[in-house]
C-alpha positions in Angstrom: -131.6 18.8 -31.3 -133.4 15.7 -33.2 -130.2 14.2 -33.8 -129.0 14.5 -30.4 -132.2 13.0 -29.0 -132.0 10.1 -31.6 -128.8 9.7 -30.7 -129.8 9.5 -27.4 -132.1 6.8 -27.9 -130.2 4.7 -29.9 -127.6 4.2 -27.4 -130.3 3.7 -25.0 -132.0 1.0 -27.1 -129.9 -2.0 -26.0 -130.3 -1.2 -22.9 -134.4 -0.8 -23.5 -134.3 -4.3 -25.6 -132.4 -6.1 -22.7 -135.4 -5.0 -20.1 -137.8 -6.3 -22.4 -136.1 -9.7 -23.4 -138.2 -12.3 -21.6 -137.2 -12.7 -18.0 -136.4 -16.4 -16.8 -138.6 -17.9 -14.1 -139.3 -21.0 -12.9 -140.4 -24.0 -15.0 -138.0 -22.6 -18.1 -135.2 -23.7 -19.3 -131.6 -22.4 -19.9 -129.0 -23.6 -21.8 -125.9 -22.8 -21.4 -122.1 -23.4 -22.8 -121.1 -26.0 -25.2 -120.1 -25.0 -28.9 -123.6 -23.6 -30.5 -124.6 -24.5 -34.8 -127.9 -23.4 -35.0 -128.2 -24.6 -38.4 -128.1 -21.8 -40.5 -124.4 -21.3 -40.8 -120.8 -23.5 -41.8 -119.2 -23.4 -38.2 -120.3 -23.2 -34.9 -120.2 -20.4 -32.2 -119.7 -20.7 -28.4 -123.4 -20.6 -27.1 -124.3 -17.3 -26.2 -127.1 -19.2 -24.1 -130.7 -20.2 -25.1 -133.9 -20.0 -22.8 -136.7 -22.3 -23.1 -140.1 -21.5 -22.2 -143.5 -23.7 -22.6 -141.4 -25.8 -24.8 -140.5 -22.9 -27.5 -137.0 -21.0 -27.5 -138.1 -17.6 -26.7 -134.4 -16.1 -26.2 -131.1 -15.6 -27.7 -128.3 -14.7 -26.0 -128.8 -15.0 -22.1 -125.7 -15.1 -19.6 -125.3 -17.3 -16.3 -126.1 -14.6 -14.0 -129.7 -13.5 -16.2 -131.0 -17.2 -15.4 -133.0 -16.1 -12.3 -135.4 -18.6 -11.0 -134.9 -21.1 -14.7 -133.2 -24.6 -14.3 -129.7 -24.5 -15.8 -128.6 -26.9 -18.5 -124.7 -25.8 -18.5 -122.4 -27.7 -20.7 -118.4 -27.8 -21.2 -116.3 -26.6 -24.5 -116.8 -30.1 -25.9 -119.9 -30.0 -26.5 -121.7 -29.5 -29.4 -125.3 -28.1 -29.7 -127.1 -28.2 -32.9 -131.1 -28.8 -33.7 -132.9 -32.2 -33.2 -132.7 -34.2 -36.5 -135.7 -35.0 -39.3 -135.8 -38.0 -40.5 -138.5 -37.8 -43.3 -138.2 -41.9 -44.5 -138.4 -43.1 -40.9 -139.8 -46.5 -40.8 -141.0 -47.8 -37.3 -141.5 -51.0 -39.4 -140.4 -54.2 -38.0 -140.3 -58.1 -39.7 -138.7 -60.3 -37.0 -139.7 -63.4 -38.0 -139.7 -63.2 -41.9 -143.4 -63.1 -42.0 -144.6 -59.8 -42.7 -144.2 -56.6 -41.5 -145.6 -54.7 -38.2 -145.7 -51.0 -36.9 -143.8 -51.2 -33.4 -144.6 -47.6 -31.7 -143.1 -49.1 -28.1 -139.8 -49.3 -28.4 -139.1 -47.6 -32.1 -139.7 -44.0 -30.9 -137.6 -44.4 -28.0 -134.1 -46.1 -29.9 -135.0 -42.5 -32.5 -135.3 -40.1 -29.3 -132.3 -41.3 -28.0 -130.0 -40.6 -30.9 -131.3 -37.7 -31.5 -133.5 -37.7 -33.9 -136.7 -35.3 -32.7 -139.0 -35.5 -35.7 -140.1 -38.1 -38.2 -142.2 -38.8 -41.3 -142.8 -42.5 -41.4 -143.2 -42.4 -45.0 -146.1 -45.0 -45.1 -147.3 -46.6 -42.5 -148.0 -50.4 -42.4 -150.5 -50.7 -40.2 -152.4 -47.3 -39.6 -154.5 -47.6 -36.8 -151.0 -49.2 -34.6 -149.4 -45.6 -35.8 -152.1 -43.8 -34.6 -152.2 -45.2 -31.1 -148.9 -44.8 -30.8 -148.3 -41.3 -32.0 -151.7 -41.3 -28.7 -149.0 -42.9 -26.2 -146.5 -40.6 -27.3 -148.5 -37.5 -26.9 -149.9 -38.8 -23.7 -146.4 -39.3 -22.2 -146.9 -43.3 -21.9 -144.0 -44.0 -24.5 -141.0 -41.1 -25.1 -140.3 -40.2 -28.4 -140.0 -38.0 -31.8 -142.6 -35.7 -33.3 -144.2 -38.2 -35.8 -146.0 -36.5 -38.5 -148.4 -38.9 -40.2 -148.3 -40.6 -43.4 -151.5 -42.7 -43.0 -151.1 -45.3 -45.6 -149.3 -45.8 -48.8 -150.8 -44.7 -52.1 -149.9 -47.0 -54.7 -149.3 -51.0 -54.9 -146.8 -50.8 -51.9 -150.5 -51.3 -50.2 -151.7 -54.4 -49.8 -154.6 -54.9 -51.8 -154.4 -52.3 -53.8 -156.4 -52.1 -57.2 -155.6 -50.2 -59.9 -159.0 -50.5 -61.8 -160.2 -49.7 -57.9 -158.2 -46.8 -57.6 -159.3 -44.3 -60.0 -158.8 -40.5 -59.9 -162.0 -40.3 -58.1 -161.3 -42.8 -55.8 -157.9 -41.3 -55.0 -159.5 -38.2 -54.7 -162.2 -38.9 -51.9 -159.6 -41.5 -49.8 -157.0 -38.5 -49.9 -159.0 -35.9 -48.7 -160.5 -38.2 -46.0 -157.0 -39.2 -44.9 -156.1 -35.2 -45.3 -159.2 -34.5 -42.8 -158.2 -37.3 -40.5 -154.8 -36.5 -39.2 -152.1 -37.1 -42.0 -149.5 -34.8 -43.0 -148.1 -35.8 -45.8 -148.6 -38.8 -48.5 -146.3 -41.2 -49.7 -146.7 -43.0 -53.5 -145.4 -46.2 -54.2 -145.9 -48.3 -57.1 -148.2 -45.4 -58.3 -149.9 -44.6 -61.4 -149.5 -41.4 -63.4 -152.9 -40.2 -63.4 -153.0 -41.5 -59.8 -150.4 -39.4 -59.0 -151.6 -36.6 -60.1 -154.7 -36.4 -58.1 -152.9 -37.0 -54.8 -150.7 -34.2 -55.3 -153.5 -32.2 -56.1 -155.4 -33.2 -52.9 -152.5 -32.9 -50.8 -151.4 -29.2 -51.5 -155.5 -28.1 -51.5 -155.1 -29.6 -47.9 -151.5 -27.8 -47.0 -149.7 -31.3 -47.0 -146.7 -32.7 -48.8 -146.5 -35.4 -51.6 -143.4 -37.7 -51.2 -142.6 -40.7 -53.6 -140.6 -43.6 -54.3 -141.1 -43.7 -58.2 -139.0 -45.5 -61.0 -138.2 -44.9 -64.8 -141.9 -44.3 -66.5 -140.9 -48.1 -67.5 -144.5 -50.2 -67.7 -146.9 -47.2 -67.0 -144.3 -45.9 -63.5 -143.9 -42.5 -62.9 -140.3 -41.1 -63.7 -139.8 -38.2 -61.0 -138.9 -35.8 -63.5 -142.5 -36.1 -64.9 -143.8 -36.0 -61.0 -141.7 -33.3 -60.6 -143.6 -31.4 -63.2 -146.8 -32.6 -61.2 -145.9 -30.5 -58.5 -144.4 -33.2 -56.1 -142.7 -31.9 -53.3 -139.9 -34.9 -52.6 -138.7 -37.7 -54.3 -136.6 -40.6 -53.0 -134.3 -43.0 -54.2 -133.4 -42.1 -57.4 -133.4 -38.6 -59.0 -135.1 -39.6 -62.3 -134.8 -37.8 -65.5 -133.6 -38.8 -68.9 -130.8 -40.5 -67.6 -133.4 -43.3 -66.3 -134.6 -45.0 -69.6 -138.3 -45.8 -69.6 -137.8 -49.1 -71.3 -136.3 -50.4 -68.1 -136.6 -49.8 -64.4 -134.6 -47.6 -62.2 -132.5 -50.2 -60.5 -131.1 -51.6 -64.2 -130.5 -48.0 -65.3 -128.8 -46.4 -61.9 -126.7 -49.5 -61.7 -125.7 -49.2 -65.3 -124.8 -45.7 -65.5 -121.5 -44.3 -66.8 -120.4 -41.5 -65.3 -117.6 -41.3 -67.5 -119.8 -40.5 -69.8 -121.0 -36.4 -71.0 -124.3 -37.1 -72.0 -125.1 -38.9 -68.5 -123.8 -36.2 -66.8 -125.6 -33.3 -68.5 -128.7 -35.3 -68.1 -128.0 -35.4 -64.0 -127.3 -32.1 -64.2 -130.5 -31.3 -66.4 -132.3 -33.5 -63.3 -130.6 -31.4 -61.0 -131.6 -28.0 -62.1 -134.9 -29.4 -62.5 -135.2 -30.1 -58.7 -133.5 -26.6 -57.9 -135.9 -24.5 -60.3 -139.2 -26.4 -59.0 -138.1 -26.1 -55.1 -138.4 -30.4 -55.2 -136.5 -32.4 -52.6 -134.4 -35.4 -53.1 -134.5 -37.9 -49.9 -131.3 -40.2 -51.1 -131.7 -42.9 -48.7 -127.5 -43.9 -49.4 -127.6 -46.1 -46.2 -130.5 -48.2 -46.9 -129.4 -50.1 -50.1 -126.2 -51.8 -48.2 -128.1 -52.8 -45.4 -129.1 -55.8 -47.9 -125.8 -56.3 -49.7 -121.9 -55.9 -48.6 -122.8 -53.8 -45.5 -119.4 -50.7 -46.2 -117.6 -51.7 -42.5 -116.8 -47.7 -42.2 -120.6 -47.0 -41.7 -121.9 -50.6 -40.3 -120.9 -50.7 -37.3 -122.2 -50.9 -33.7 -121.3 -48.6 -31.2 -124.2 -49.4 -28.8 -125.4 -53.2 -28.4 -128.9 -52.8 -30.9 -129.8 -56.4 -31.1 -129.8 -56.1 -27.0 -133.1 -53.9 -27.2 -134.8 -57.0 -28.1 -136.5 -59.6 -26.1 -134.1 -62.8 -25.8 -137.1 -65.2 -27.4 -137.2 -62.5 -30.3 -133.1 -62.2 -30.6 -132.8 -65.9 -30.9 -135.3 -65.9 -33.8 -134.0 -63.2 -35.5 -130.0 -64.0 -34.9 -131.1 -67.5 -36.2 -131.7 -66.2 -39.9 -128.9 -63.4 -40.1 -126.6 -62.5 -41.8 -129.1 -62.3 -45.3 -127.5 -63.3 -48.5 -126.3 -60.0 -49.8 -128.0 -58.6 -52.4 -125.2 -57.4 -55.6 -127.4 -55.3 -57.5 -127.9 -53.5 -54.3 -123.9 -52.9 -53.9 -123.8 -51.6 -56.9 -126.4 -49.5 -56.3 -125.4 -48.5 -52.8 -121.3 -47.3 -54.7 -123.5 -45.8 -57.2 -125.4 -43.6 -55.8 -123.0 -42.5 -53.5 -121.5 -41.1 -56.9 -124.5 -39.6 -57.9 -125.4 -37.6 -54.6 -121.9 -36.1 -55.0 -122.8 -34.8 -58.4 -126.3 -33.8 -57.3 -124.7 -31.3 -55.0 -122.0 -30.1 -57.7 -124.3 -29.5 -59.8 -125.9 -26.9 -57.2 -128.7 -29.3 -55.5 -127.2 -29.3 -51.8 -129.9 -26.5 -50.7 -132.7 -30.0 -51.9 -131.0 -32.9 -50.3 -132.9 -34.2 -47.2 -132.7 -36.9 -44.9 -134.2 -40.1 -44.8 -133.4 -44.1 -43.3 -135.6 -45.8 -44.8 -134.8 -49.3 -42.7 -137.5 -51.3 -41.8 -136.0 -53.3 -39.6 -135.5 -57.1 -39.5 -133.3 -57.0 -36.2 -130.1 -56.8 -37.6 -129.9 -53.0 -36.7 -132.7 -50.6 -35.5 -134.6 -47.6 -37.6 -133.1 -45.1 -35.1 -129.4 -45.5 -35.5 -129.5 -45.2 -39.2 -130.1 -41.5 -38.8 -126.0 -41.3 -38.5 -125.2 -44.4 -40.8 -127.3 -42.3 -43.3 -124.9 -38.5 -42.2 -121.8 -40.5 -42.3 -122.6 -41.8 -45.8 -123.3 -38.8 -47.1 -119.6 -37.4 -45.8 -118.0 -40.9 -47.4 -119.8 -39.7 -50.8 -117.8 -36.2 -50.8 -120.6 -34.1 -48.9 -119.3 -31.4 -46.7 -120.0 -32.5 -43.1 -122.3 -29.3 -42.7 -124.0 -30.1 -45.9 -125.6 -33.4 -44.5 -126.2 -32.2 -41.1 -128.3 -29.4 -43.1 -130.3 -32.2 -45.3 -131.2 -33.4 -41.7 -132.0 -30.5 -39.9 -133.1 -27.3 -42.0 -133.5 -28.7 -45.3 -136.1 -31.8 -43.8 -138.3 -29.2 -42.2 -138.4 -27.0 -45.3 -139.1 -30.1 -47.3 -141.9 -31.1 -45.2 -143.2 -27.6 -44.8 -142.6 -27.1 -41.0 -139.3 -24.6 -41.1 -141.1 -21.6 -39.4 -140.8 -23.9 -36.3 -138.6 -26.2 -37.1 -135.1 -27.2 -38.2 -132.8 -24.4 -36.7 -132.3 -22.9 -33.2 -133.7 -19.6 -33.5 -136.1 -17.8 -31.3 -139.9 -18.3 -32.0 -139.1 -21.8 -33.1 -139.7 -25.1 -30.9 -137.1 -26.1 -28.7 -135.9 -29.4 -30.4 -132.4 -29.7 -29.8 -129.6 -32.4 -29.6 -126.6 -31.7 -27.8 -123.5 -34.3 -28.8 -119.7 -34.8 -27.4 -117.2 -33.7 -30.3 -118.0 -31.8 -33.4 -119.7 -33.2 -36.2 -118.7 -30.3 -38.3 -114.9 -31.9 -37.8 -115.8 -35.6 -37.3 -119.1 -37.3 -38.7 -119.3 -39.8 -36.0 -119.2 -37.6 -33.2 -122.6 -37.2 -34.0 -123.7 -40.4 -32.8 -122.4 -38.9 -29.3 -125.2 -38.0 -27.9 -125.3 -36.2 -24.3 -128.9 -34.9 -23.8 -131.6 -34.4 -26.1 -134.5 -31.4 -25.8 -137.9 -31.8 -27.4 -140.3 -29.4 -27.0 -138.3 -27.8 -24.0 -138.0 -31.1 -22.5 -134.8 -32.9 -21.6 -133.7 -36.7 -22.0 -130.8 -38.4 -21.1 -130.0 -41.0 -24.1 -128.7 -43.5 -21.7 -131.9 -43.5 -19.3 -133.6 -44.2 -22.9 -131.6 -46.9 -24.0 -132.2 -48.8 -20.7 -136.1 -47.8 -20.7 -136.1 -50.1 -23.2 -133.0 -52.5 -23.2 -134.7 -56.3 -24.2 -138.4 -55.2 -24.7 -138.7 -55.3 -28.9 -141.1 -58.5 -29.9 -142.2 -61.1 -28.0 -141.4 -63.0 -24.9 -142.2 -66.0 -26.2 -144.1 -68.1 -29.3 -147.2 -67.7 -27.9 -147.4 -63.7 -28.3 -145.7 -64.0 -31.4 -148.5 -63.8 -34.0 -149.1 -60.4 -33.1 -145.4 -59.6 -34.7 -146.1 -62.0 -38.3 -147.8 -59.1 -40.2 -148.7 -61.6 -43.0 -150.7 -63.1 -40.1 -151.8 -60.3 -38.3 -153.0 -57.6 -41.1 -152.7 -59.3 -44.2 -149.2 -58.0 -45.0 
């Protein structure tokens, strides 16, 4: 009789589930259709149907007639739903002139919304108090835009007027944890100090933030990553580090000089690699942002919406007057090389660690928020399997930054970031620069309504407003 009566109520249970699944009503949000990758798998599904409520996905697997009294987001076949990208090295940095840089939180969240891009780190900010007032405007609803999880400012000689003999450990250690009790998330280094170091990362984790760095070789008293790896940082960026960057020069000479024909080179990136795997670090590339200087790869630099348009017509004639730059060869070599060396990050069993970052503070040329898909479609160009670098911006960033409980896939319980694209970017990189409709936090945006939000409105409308832009001027940068 047990077994009958659990067998009973087993066959009953879907039934039991279904009447408790959350029942749409009005203010939610269902969507519906469209090819689904939630992030966690190769391939993508058809949509068995997602429903959004107070900005949260609180259902799985909900048919067109169960939508009750929910507005319906409905999609066709060619559509492609995956989660809202991370961008944890997005700068909203801007030099338009030549004369220093400036924090623009008007127009800089909007260009990331609308491609898609639903959370940023800044990775330092250049002018802390702008950031904060406009991560204000876009909490308010004055400005659209990404989550922006704060960096405050950077720790190491990237900041102006930074001391060395100034910044001791102790010093370090009470500017950290005020930054830590004032609203930042996470901490970048640059042009840090080993001892330095080391106290950040300690006052970081006590608080429950990240530690992320742009280090070099250990040449002149620098910080190789391996070494800050063994610190306890969380993410490093640029360049991997370990034996393979010689402390008796910098990292630039030593990447560009590597020869991968070489065995001992490659055991010592793989030595690196295992290093990052076996210490749960992060490695934040940033391919795309070393050719933005030098040759500029035609297959990944090019425009497919008018980004120089976005700016004010006094502010494009300034800044069309001093481009193109005079490339930069150390950079191309760079840029080929470690396009090679990302590929043998992830042979080497390192996919799981790679994240996503832009790193482009912008000079006008292109905008911070399109590099999100120059930075995916260089990582497919370097040998990366298409769902490999849409995981380094999606899943991976949020487990990076510490925020995958909510973040990074399309799962129930987690927030409702989403960005829904024309094609499949599992097939074709590019399609997803596509972008139909974008969902943060349950809410829906329409990139072209964006784009025109916004269309001529970056830097001033004329010389006498543009000191405020000349960040050498301005804040002493």
């Amino acid at each position: 009789m047990r077994r009958i009566a659990l067998l009973a109520a087993l066959l009953l249970l879907p039934a039991v589930l279904q009447a408790q699944a959350p029942r749409p009503r009005a203010g939610e949000l269902a969507v519906l259709g469209g090819q689904l990758w939630d992030g966690t798998a190769d391939e993508a599904r058809p949509n068995p149907g997602i429903l959004i409520r107070n900005g949260t996905i609180v259902r799985i697997g909900i048919g067109a007639d169960e939508t009750g009294e929910a507005t319906v987001l409905a999609f066709d076949d060619d559509h492609f739903i995956m989660p809202g990208l991370f961008d944890l090295h997005a700068h909203y940095a801007v030099d338009l002139f030549g004369e220093g840089r400036v924090d623009d939180y008007t127009v800089n969240p909007v260009l990331f919304l609308a491609n898609g891009v639903t959370s940023t780190f800044p990775a330092g900010e250049i002018d802390p108090d702008e950031a904060r007032r406009g991560r204000a405007r876009i909490a308010s609803g004055e400005v659209p835009g990404p989550r922006i999880f704060s960096s405050g400012p950077y720790w190491g000689t990237a900041r102006p007027g930074w001391s060395h003999d100034a910044m001791t450990p102790d010093s370090v250690r009470k500017e950290a944890t005020y930054w830590a009790l004032n609203g930042a998330r996470g901490f970048k280094a640059k042009g840090i100090r080993p001892e330095q170091l080391a106290v950040l990362i300690d006052v970081a984790h006590e608080h429950g933030l990240t530690v992320t760095g742009h280090l070099d070789s250990g040449f002149r008293n620098s910080v190789n990553p391996r070494d800050a790896i063994y610190m306890g940082i969380d993410r490093i960026e640029h360049f991997m580090g370990g034996d393979a960057f010689l402390g008796t020069q910098s990292a630039y000479a030593s990447l560009e000089a590597f020869d991968l024909d070489d065995p001992t080179t490659l055991a010592q990136i793989e030595a690196q690699t295992r290093l990052f795997v076996e210490r749960g670090a992060y490695f934040d590339a940033t391919l795309s942002a070393y050719d933005y200087w030098a040759g500029k790869d035609p297959e990944v630099y090019d425009y497919w919406e008018d980004e120089r348009g976005f700016m004010t017509p006094y502010a494009r004639a300034e800044v069309e007057a001093r481009i193109p730059h005079t490339p930069l060869d150390q950079f191309e070599r760079i840029y080929y090389m470690k396009r090679r060396t990302i590929k043998l990050f992830y042979d080497f069993g390192g996919g799981d660690n790679i994240t996503l970052g832009t790193d482009h503070p912008s000079w006008g040329e292109w905008w911070s928020g399109f590099a999100v898909h120059r930075e995916l479609q260089s990582m497919v160009l370097s040998g990366l399997p298409n769902a490999a670098a849409l995981q380094a911006g999606t899943i991976n960033a949020a487990r990076a930054f510490g925020v995958d409980e909510r973040l990074g896939t399309i799962e129930q319980g987690k927030y409702a970031d989403l960005t829904v694209v024309r094609g499949n970017p599992l097939v074709t990189i590019t399609d997803a620069r596509q972008v139909a409709v974008v969902i943060k936090a349950g809410r829906v945006y329409r990139p072209e309504v964006l784009f025109e939000s916004v269309r001529g409105k970056m830097g001033p409308a004329s010389a006498a407003e543009a000191d405020w832009w000349k960040g050498n001027l301005r804040i002493g940068r």
